[in-house]
C-alpha positions in Angstrom: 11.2 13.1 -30.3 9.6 10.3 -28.1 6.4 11.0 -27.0 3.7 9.5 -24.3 0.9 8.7 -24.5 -0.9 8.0 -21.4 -4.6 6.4 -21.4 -6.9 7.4 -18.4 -10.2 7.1 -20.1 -11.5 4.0 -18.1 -14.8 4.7 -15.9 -13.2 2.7 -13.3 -16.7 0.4 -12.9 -14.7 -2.8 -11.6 -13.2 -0.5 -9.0 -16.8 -0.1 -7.8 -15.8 3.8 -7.3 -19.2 5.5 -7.1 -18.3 9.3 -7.9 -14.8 9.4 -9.1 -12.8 7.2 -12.2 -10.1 5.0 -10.8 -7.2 7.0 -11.8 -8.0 10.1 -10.1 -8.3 8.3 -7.0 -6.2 9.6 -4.4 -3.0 8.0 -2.6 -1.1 10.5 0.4 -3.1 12.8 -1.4 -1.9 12.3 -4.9 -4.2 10.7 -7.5 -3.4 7.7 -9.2 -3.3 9.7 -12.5 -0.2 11.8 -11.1 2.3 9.0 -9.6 2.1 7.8 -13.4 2.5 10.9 -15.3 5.2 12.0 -12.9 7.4 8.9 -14.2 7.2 9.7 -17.4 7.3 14.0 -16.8 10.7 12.9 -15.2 12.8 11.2 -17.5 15.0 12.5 -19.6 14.5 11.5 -22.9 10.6 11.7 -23.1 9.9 15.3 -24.7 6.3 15.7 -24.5 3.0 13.7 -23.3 0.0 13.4 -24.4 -3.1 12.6 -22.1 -6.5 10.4 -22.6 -8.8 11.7 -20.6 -12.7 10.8 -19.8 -14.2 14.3 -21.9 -15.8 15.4 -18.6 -13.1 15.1 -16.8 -10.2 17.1 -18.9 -10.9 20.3 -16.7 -9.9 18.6 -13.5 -7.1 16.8 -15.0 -6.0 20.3 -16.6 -6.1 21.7 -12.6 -3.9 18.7 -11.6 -1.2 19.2 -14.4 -1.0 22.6 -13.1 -1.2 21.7 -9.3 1.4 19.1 -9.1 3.9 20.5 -12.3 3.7 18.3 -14.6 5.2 19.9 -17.6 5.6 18.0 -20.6 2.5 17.6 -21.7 1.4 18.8 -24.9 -2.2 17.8 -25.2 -5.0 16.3 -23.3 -7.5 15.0 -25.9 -11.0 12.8 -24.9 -11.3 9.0 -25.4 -13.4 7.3 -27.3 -16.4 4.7 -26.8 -14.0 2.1 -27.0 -10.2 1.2 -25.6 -9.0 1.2 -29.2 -10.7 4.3 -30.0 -9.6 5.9 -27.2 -5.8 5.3 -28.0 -6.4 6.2 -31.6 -7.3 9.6 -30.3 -4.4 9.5 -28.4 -1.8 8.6 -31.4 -3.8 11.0 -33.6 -2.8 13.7 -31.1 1.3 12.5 -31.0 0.8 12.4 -34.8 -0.3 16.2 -34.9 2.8 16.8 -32.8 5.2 14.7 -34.8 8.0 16.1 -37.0 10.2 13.4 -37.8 9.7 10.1 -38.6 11.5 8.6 -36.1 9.8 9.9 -33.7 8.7 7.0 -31.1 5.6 6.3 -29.0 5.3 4.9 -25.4 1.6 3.9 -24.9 0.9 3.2 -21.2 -2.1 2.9 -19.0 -2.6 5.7 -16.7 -3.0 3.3 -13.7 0.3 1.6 -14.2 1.8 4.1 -11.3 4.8 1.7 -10.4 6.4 1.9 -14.0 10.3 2.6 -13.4 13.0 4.7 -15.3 14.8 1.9 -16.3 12.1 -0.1 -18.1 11.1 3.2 -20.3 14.6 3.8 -21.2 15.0 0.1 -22.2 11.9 0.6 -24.1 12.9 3.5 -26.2 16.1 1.5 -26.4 14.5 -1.6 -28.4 12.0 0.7 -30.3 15.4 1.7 -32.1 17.1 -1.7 -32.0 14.0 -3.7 -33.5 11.2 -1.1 -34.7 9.1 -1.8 -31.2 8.8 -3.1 -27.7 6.4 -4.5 -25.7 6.9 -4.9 -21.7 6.6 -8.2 -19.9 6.5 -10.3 -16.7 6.5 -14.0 -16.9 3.6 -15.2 -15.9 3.5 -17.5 -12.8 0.2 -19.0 -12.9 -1.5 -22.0 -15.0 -2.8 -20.4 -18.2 -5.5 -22.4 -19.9 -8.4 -21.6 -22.9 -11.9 -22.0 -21.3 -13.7 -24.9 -23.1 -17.2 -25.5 -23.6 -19.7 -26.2 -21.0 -17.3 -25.0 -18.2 -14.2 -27.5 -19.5 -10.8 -26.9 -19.2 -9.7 -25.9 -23.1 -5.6 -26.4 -23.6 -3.1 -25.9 -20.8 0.1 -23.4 -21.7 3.7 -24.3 -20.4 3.9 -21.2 -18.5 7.2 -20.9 -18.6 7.1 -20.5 -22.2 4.6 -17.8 -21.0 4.9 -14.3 -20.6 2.0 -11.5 -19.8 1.6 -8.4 -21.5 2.2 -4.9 -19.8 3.1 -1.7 -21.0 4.6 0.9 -21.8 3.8 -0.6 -25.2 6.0 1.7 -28.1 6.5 1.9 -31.4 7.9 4.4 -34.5 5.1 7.0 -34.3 4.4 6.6 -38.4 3.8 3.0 -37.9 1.3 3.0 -35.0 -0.8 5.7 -37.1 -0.3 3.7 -40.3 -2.0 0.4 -38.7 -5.0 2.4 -36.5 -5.5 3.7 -40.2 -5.5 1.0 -41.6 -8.1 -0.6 -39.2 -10.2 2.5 -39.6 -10.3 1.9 -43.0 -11.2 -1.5 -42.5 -13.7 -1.1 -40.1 -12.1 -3.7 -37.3 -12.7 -1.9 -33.8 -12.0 -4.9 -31.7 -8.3 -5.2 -31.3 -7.6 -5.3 -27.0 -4.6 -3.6 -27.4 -1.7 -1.7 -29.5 0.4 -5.2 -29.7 -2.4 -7.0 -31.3 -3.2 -4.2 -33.6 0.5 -4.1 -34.4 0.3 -8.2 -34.9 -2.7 -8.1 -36.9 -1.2 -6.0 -39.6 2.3 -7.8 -39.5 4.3 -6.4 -37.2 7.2 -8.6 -35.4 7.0 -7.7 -31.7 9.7 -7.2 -29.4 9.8 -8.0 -25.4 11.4 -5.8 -22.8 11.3 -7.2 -19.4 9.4 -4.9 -17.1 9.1 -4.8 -13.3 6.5 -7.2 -11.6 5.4 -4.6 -9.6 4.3 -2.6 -12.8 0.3 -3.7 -12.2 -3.2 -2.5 -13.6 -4.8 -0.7 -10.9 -8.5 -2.2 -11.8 -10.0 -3.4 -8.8 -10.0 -2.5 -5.0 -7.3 -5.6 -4.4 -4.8 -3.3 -7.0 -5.5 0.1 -5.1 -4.6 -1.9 -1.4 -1.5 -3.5 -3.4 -0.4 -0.5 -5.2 -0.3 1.2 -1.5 1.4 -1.4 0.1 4.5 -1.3 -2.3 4.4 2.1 -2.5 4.4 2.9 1.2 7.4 -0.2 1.5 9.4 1.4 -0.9 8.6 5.0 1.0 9.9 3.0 4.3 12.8 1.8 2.4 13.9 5.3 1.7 13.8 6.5 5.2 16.1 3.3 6.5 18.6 3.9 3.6 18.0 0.4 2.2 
């Protein structure tokens, strides 16, 4: 069984949003939220999903689910205080689901709306070839380590460079096994599932996602996310 699990317990503060959390903001009257859970609702070998939602806001996402048929998913379960807590609540909720262990999880933010088929199926794909897979772009811009006293620290090759996205998946068991692990431990500062993964020695796997595949965390990303999204509707029409 593969499952996802898509985070949407951010409060959206960088989007300066004073009343709703970024991914329930609306696009051609759609939230954010939606045009993400739709791509993964669609494919064919995702079986169930599980949802991260912001505790006072699981009733509204439950009316959404219903309004725009989304059917796959199994569970809607509140975040945490923290990212990492949030997406322990998350794999603890796949894990209740679970009944096989080779059962695989795509973790993916719930404002990543421009994921694509082919990049999940390639995901799923490497997950069975190497045990995990972690999405990509190169990255196109000078990377450096901020110094001290406003210095410039060491300057990466970029083109030895790559910038972590997501879906981010793994074997279900072994996910669970390392946020236990880190429970146990009592190390709650892990950014994300890779490093987790890393931490606890795990060797991680690249799949090459779409550029377009971006964080919708500021106004910039809403205006961006729009613009591709309305070009690609445009496309459509002209039969490109």
């Amino acid at each position: 069984m593969n499952i996802a699990m898509i985070f949407a317990g951010g409060t959206g503060k960088r989007m300066n949003t004073k009343s709703i959390p970024k991914q329930f903001l609306e696009l051609h009257g759609k939230p954010v939220i939606i045009y993400t859970l739709e791509k993964f609702d669609n494919h064919p070998e995702i079986d169930q999903i599980v949802l991260v939602c912001l505790e006072s806001w699981i009733p509204y996402a439950r009316k959404l689910l219903s309004k725009f048929q989304i059917t796959k998913v199994a569970d809607v379960v509140p975040g945490g205080k923290t990212g990492q807590e949030s997406i322990y609540n998350g794999i603890a909720a796949a894990h209740r689901l679970s009944s096989d262990a080779s059962d695989i999880v795509l973790i993916h933010d719930g404002v990543r709306p421009m994921i694509d088929e082919d990049t999940i199926t390639s995901c799923l794909s490497c997950v069975r070839e190497h045990g995990n897979a972690i999405t990509t772009t190169p990255a196109i811009e000078t990377i450096f380590v901020n110094g001290q006293d406003g210095q410039v620290g060491d300057i990466f090759n970029r083109s030895r460079c790559t910038m972590a996205r997501a879906p981010q998946c793994f074997y279900l068991k072994d996910i669970y096994a390392a946020h236990q692990k880190a429970k146990a431990e009592g190390k709650a500062d892990f950014i994300d599932s890779a490093m987790l993964m890393q931490y606890y020695g795990a060797n991680l796997y690249t799949v090459d996602g779409p550029v377009e595949n971006i964080k919708i965390t500021t106004p910039m990303d809403f205006y961006l996310f729009r613009a591709m999204l309305d070009a690609k509707e445009n496309m459509q029409i002209v039969g490109v």
